[in-house]
N, C-alpha and C positions, 0 to 999 in steps of 0.2 A: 873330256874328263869331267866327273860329274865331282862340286864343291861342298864339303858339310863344314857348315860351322857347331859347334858344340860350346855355348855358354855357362861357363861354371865346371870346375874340375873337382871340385867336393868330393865327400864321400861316395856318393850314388850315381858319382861321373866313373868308378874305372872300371867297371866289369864292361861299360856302353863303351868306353873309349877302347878297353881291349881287344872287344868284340868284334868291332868296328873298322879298327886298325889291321886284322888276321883278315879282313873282308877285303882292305881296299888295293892290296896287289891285283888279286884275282879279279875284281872288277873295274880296275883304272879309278877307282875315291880316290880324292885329297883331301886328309881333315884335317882343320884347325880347328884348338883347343882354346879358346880366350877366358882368361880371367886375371881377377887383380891382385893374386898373387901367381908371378908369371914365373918363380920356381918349381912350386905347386904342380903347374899345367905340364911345366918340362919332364918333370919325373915323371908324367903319368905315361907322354909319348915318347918318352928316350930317342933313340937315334932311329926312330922309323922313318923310310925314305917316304914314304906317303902320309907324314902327318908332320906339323908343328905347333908351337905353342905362340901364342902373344898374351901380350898385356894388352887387357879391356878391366875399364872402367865402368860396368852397363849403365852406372846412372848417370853418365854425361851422352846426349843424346847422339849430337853430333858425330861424336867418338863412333859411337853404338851403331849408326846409321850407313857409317861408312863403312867396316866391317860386316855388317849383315849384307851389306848390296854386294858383297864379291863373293857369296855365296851362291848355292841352288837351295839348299832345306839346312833350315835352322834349329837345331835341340834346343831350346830353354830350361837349364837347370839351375836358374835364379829362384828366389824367396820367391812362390806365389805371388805376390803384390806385387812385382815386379813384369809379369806374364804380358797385360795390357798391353803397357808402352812398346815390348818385343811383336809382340801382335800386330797391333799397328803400324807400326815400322815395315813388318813384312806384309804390312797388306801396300803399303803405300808402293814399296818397291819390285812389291811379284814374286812374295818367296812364300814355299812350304814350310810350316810350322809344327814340332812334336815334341809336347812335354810328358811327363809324368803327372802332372798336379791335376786337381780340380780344375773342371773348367768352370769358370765363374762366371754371371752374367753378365758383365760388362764382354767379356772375351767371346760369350754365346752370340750377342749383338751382331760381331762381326760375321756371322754364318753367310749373308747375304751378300754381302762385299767379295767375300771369300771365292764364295761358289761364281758370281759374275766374273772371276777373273781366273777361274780356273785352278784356286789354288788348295791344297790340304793342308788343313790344321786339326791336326789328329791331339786329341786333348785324355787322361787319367788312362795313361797305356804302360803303367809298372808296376807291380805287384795288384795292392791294393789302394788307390783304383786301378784296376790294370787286367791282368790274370781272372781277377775274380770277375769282371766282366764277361772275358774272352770262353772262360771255362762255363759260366752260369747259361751264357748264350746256344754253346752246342751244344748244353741237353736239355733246352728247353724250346729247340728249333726239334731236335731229334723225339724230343716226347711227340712235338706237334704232328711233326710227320706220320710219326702213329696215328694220330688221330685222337691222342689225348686231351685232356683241358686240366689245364695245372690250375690247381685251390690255391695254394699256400706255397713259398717259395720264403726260405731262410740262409745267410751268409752270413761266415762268421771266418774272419780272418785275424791272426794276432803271431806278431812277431816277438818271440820269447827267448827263453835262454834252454839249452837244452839240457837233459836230467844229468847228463854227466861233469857237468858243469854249474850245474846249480849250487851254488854253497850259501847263499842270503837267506834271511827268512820272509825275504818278498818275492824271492823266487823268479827274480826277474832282472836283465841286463841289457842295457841300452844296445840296439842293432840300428837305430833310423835317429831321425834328426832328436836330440832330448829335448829342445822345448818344444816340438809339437806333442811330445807325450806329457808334458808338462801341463800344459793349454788343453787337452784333449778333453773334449765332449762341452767343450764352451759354446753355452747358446742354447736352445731347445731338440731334443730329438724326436724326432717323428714316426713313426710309424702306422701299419693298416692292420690290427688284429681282428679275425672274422667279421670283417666287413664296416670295422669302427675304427675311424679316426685315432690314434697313441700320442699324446704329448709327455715326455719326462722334461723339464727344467733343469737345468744344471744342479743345482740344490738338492736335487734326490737320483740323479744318472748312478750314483755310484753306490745309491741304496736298493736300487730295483732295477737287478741283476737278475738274467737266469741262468740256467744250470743245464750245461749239456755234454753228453756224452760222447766222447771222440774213440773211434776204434785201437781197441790196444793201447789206448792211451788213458783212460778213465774218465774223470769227472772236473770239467772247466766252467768258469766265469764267463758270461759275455754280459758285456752291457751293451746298451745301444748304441748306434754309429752314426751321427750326422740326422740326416733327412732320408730316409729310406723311399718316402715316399718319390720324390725326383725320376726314381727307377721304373716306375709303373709305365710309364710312356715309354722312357728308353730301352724295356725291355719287350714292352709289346705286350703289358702283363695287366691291359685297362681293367679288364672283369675281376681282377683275384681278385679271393678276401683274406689274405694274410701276405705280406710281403715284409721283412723284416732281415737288418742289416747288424750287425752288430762285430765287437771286437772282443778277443779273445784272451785272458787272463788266469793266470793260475791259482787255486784256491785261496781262501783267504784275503785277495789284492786289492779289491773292491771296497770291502768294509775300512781296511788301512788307509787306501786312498779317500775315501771319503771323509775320513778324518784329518787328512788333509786339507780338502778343501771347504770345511768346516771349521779349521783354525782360522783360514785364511791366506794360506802359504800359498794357492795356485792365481791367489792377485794378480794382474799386468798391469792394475790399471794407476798404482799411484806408485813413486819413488817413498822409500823410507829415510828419511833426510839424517844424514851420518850413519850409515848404515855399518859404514867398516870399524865405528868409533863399538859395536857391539858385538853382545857372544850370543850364541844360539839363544842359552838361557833366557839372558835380557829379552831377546826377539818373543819369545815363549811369554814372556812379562807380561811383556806390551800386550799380546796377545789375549790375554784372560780380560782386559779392560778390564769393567768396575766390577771386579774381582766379591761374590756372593759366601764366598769361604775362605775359610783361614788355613795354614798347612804351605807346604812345600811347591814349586813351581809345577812338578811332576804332580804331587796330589792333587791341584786346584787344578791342573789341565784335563786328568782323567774323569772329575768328577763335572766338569764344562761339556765333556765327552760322552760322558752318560758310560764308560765305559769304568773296568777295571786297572790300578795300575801291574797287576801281572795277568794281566787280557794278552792273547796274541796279537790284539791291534797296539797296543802299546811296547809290547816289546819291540815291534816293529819300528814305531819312533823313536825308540830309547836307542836300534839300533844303529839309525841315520844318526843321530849323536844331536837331536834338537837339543835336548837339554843340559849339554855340554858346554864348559867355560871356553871352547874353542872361538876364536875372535872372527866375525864376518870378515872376510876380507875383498869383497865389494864394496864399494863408494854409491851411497844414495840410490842402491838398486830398488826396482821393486822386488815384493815374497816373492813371485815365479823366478825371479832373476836370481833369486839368492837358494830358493830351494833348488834350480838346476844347478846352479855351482855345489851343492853339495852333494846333490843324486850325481855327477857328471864323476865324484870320485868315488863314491859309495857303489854303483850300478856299472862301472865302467870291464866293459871283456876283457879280460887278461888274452895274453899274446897266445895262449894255449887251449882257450875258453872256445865252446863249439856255441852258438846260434840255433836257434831253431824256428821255421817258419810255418804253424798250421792253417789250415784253412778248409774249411768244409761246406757246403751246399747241402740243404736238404730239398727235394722238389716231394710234394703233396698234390695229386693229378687223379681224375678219373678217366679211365679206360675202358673201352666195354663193362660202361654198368658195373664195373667194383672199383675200388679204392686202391690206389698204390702209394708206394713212399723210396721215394731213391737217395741216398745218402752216397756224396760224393765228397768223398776227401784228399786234401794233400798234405804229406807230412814231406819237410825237410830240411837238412844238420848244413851249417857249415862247415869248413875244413877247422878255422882257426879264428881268431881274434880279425884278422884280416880281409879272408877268405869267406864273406861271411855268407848264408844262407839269403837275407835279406836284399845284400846288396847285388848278387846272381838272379832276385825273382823279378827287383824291382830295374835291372840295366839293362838283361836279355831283351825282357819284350822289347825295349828301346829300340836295341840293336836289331833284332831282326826288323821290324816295320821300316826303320830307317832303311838298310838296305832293300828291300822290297820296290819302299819310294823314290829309291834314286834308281833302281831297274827298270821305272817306270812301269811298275806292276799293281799301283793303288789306282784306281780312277775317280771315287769318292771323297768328290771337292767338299768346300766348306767345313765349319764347326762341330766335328762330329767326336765322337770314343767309341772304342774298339767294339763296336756291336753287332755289326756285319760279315758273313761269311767270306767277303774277300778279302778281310784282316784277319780274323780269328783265327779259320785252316791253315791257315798256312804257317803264323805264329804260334800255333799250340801244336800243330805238328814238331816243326823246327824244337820248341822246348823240351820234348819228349828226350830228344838227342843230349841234352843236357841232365836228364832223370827229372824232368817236371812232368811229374807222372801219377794221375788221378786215380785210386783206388774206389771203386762203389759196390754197395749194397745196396739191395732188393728187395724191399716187401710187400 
């Protein structure tokens, strides 16, 4: 009987534990669910004769040590920063390792370790990074095989709300964790526009956006995504001259957000000391510092703004209710801590609220001496509030590789993501079954 451990039973743990658990009759799995709240893990496996739950602590190593070594392959669905020391742990003790996350460089390090001992640590195998690898990959092996040579190569992935459900004027409702959307696009973004190095700063990510077109669907936001550049190796794409990653937002979101992070509000980095002793308004105070004009909290913000106070970017804030006498009620948070607590009730999916997850590729290639353009899209809905679109794109991949690798059907050891034909086939097959199913144009 082959052992899975599964760390963390969160959100984007139950499609993988579901998936996982309908798998492990048919195949003789035993999985355990560990985490620290060991209620949590019980509901998620109910009275399945092939799975249980425990209480795990991951930041007590010992604890942690002990539990990984009664395994074969270990899911990691801890905080990011947490991945290393699981890492580690399974290199020390001989175990296969599969998250969803970034793989980072301290975790890339371990590739050599890995690979001498024969072990898989399959690393950004869920949606995005995930799919959008897996999907980017087989038609850019399939151009090759033609005999094409791809120029330019675009992804744009973005987990939304979908139109029948949309009722805000940001258009937008939490489906994945909210403070990484909080946090999102902290740091520099990089990109390769025809053959020229792209740096955006955090400071203007959310002013130099572009605009593109999804079928049937109209006219979307993408700003940049991270380090694009990273990809060029991983994808086998050294000669392009345009390669470009970016996330996906509904009109209007970008200018709103930006003014956000122009107040200040998407801070992590200081505690505002009494924070719960204040109201939005106050917070909004604070914010104008040494205040250039006279007027109203609302006036002096818009005119800070460069913007209008009956602008759409402002009614947007006036929505969220910054300038409302409503009382913080966090303790010494920082702005990102205090604006997820109120995006968390403002943004949050109602029990009947559908999800929607787009994602599109464009490939730019020459083929016999002319020019082609292939636009590859996925569109799709959740059931419910629950049921959601995101948390189906980003478990599945989980679940099939997992079971793959305990069939012993991976043989590609070390620090790798989904890039390879012996993961991708088979997992993007398998998702078709589920309706993750790519739609393309030709021109």
């Amino acid at each position: 009987m082959q052992n899975l451990l599964i760390i963390g039973a969160g959100r984007s743990a139950t499609v993988l534990i579901n998936y996982i658990l309908e798998q492990a009759r048919q195949h003789n799995f035993f999985i355990t669910v560990a985490d620290a709240d060991v209620t949590l893990a019980q509901q998620k496996v109910g009275n399945h004769p092939n799975g249980r739950a425990i209480w795990l602590d991951a930041s007590k190593p010992n604890d942690r040590r002990d539990v990984i070594n009664r395994h074969d392959v270990v899911v990691s669905l801890l905080p990011p920063q947490m991945h290393l020391e699981v890492a580690q742990d399974c290199i020390a003790l001989g175990k296969h390792m599969v998250t969803a996350s970034y793989v980072s460089k301290q975790v890339f390090r371990l590739g050599d370790e890995a690979r001498q001992r024969a072990l898989v640590f399959m690393n950004e195998l869920g949606l995005d990074p995930g799919i959008d690898h897996m999907s980017a990959m087989q038609r850019i092996h399939a151009i090759r095989k033609q005999g094409g040579k791809i120029t330019a190569f675009y992804s744009y992935t973005g987990g939304l709300v979908a139109p029948e459900s949309d009722d805000n004027p940001w258009h937008y409702k939490f489906s994945w964790n909210p403070r990484n959307v909080v946090l999102a696009g902290q740091g520099t973004a990089q990109f390769l526009e025809n053959g020229n190095l792209k740096y955006i700063p955090y400071r203007r990510l959310f002013r130099q956006y572009r605009l593109v077109e999804i079928p049937d669907m109209g006219e979307w936001e993408v700003y940049a995504n991270r380090d694009s550049l990273l990809y060029r190796e991983a994808y086998g794409l050294a000669d392009i001259q345009t390669l470009f990653r970016g996330t996906i937002r509904h009109r209007g979101f970008c200018d709103a957000w930006n003014a956000l992070v122009r107040i200040g509000l998407t801070d992590a980095t200081f505690p505002i000391v009494d924070s719960d002793k204040l109201t939005y308004q106050d917070l909004m105070e604070a914010f104008l510092g040494i205040s250039q004009h006279t007027g109203s909290v609302k006036d002096r913000m818009a005119k800070l703004l460069e913007t209008d106070p009956d602008s759409e970017i402002f009614k947007k804030l006036e929505w969220l209710g910054l300038f409302s006498k409503r009382r913080i009620k966090v303790k010494n948070a920082t702005p990102a801590l205090i604006l997820e607590q109120l995006l968390l009730d403002k943004w949050a999916l109602k029990p009947a609220d559908k999800d929607m997850v787009i994602m599109q590729h464009v490939f730019e290639y020459e083929l016999g001496r002319r020019k082609h353009k292939l636009t590859s899209t996925l569109v799709m809905k959740g059931n419910n509030g629950t049921d959601t679109a995101m948390s189906r794109l980003v478990g599945l991949p989980l679940g099939i590789f997992v079971k793959l690798l305990l069939l012993g059907k991976i043989s590609t050891t070390g620090v790798n993501i989904p890039t390879m034909p012996e993961v991708y086939e088979p997992v993007m097959q398998e998702l078709e079954q589920f309706g993750v199913k790519f739609t393309e144009r030709e021109e």
